[in-house]
C-alpha positions as CSV (number, residue, x, y, z in Angstrom):
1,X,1.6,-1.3,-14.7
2,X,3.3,1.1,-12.6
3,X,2.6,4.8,-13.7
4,X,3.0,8.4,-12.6
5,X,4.9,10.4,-9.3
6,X,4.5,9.8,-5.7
7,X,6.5,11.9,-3.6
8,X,7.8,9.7,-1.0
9,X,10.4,9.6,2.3
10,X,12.9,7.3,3.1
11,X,13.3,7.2,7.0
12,X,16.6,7.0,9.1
13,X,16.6,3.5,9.1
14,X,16.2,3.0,5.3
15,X,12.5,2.3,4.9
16,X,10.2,3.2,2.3
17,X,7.0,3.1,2.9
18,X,5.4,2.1,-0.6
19,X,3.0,5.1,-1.9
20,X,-0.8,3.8,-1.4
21,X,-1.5,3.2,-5.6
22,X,1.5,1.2,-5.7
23,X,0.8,-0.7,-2.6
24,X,-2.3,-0.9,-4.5
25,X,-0.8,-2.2,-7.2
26,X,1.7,-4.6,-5.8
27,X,-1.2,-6.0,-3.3
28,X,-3.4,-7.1,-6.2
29,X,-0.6,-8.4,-8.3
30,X,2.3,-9.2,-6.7
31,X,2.7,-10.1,-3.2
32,X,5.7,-8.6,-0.5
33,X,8.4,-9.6,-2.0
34,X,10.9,-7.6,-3.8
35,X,14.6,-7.5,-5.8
36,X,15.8,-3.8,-5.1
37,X,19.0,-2.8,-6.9
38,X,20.3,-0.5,-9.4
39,X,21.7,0.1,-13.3
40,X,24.0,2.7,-12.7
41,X,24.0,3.6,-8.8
42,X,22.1,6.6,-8.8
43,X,18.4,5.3,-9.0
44,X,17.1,2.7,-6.7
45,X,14.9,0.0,-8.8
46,X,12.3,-2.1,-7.2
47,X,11.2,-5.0,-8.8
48,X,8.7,-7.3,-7.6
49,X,10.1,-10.3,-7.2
50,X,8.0,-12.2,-10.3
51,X,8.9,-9.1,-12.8
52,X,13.2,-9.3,-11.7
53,X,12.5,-13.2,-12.1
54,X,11.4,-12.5,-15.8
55,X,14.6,-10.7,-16.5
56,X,16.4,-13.9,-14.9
57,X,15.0,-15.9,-17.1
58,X,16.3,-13.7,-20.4
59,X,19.5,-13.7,-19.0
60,X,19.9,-17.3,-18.9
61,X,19.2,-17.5,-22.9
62,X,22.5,-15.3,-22.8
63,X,25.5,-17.0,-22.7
64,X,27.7,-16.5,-19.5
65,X,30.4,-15.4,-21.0
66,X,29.0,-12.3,-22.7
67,X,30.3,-9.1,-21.4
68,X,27.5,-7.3,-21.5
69,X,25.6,-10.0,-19.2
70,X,28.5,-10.2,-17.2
71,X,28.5,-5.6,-16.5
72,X,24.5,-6.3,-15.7
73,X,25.1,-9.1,-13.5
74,X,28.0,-7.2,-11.7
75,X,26.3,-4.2,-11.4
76,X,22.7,-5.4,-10.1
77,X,23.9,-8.0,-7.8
78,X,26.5,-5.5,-6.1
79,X,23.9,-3.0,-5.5
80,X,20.6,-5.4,-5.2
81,X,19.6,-7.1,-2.5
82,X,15.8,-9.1,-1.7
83,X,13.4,-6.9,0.3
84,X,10.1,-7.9,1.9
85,X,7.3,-5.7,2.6
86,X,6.3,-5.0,6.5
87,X,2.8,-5.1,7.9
88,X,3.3,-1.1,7.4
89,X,3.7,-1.3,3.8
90,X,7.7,-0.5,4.0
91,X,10.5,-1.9,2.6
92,X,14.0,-1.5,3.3
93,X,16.8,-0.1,0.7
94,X,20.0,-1.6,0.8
95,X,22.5,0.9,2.4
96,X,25.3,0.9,0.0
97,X,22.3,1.8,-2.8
98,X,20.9,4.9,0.1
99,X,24.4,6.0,0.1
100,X,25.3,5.9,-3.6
101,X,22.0,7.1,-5.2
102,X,21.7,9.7,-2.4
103,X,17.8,8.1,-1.5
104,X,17.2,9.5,1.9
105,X,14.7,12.0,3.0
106,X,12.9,13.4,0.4
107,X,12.7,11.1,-2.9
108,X,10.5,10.9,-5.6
109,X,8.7,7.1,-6.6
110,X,8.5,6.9,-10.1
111,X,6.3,4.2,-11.9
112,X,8.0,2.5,-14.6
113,X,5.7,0.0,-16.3
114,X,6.8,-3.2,-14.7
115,X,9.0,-1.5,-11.6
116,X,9.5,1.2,-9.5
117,X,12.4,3.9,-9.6
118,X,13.4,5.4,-6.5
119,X,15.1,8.6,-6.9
120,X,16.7,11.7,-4.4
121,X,14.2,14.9,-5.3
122,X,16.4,17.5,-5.5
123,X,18.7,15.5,-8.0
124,X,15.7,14.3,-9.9
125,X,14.2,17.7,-10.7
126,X,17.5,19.5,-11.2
127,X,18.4,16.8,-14.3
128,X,14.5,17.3,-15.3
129,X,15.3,20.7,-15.6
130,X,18.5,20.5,-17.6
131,X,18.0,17.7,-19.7
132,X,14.5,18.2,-20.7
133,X,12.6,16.6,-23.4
134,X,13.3,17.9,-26.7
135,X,12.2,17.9,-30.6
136,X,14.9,14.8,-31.4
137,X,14.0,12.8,-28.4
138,X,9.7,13.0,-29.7
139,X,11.7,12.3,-33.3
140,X,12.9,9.3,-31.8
141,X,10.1,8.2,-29.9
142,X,8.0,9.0,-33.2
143,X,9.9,6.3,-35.0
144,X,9.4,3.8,-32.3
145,X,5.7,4.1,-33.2
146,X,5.0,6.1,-29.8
């Protein structure tokens, strides 16, 4: 699993260089090779490439022609594109995902169980601050059983 904060940079050329628990993580696990794209254009999401496989493999039980498949489908393969780790423990984000989820500089890499979220800093803390986590969202998680 992939858990917690790691304040990151992305350099001038689109690099990441993976925080060292994730590297950690993806070393022991995983292996260089990752699907990085997006659900709504304002997060980066990297998947190693075995976890983005498992959600191929549930969206072949869907058929083709539901439009709900057919929105996910559009919207990760326009944004997503493979990556591959470097001897430095980088990987590159696809430039059209830099430019829309405004991941350059200063971002912050979020662990999320079976992937990574990539986010801008500023942004991320701001909609922390203003959307914070509140009586009916515990309500809710309550009757999930969490």
């Amino acid at each position: 699993m992939f858990r917690g904060n790691h304040p990151a940079r992305v350099d001038e050329k689109g690099r990441l260089k993976l925080p060292a628990e994730f590297k950690r993580r993806v070393d022991e696990a995983y292996g260089p090779q990752f699907y990085v794209t997006s659900k709504d254009g304002k997060r980066a999401e990297i998947y190693p490439l075995r976890e983005w496989e498992k959600v191929e493999e549930k969206l072949a039980g869907i058929p083709s022609m539901n439009p709900a498949k057919k929105k996910f489908l559009d919207v990760t393969n326009y944004y997503g594109q493979m990556a591959e780790l470097d001897a430095q423990g980088r990987l590159t984000l696809p430039q059209l995902l830099r430019d829309s989820a405004r991941v350059t500089a200063e971002v912050v890499v979020l662990g999320a169980q079976t992937y990574l979220e990539v986010v801008n800093h500023d942004d991320f803390k701001a909609k922390l601050e203003a959307e914070p986590l509140n009586e009916a969202d515990l309500a809710a998680l309550a009757d999930l059983g969490l």
